[in-house]
Each structure stands twice: as C-alpha cells, then as structure tokens.
C-alpha positions, 0 to 999 in steps of 0.5 A: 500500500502506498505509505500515505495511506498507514496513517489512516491505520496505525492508530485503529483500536480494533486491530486484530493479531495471529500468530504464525501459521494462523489461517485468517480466513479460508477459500469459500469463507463469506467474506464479511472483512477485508484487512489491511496488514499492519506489521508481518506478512501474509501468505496468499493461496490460490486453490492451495498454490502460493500467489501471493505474500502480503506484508505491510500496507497490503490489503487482503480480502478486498474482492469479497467486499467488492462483489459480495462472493465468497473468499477467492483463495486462502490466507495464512499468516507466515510470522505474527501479523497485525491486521486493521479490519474493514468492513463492508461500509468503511471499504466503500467509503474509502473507495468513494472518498480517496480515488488513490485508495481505490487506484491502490486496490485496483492495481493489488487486485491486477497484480494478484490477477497477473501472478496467477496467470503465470503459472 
C-alpha cells in the first residue's frame, strides 16, 4: 500500500493479531472483512498454490467486499501479523472518498490477477 495511506491505520483500536501459521480466513469463507496488514506478512493461496505474500500496507480480502462472493483463495499468516479490519461500509467509503485508495486496490487486485496467470 502506498505509505500515505498507514496513517489512516496505525492508530485503529480494533486491530486484530495471529500468530504464525494462523489461517485468517479460508477459500469459500463469506467474506464479511477485508484487512489491511499492519506489521508481518501474509501468505496468499490460490486453490492451495502460493500467489501471493502480503506484508505491510497490503490489503487482503478486498474482492469479497467488492462483489459480495465468497473468499477467492486462502490466507495464512507466515510470522505474527497485525491486521486493521474493514468492513463492508468503511471499504466503500474509502473507495468513494480517496480515488488513490481505490487506484491502490485496483492495481493489488491486477497484480494478484497477473501472478496467477503465470503459472
């Protein structure tokens, strides 16, 4: 995530911790939150193959928000993480209110696109 946008998160009083080898959330879940990653990294799973690793500022989650489906892959944390959750409502005024967040979920959203059409 662009550093301009941790400060929105740094001081959330609902963030949540895992520890390492903690699922947050599995394939086929409803999707109710999406997570900003504010310390650790993240491992992201696509029908059980590594896609991605999400680690500070990444956001996680986010295309359950967007389309109301369920949790296109698995997520797991690799070491202890901290997470800013966001539900369905403060997501959608983030998108609507601050065009660079929306611009940064697009390009994470094309990037995870790209990486699974790799291999």
């Amino acid at each position: 995530m662009n550093d301009s946008f941790m400060p929105l998160f740094r001081n959330v009083r609902n963030a949540v911790t895992f520890h390492a080898g903690d699922t947050i959330f599995y394939e086929g879940d409803a999707g109710e939150v999406a997570y900003v990653v504010l310390e650790g990294e993240l491992e992201i799973l696509l029908h059980g193959k590594h896609l991605d690793t999400a680690t500070q500022g990444s956001i996680v989650g986010e295309m359950s928000l967007i389309d109301n489906e369920h949790r296109s892959g698995t997520v797991i944390a690799k070491t202890d993480v901290k997470l800013a959750p966001i539900a369905q409502k403060e997501f959608t005024f983030m998108v609507q209110e601050t065009p660079y967040f929306a611009l940064h979920v697009m390009h994470i959203m094309a990037n995870r696109l790209r990486h699974q059409h790799l291999d």
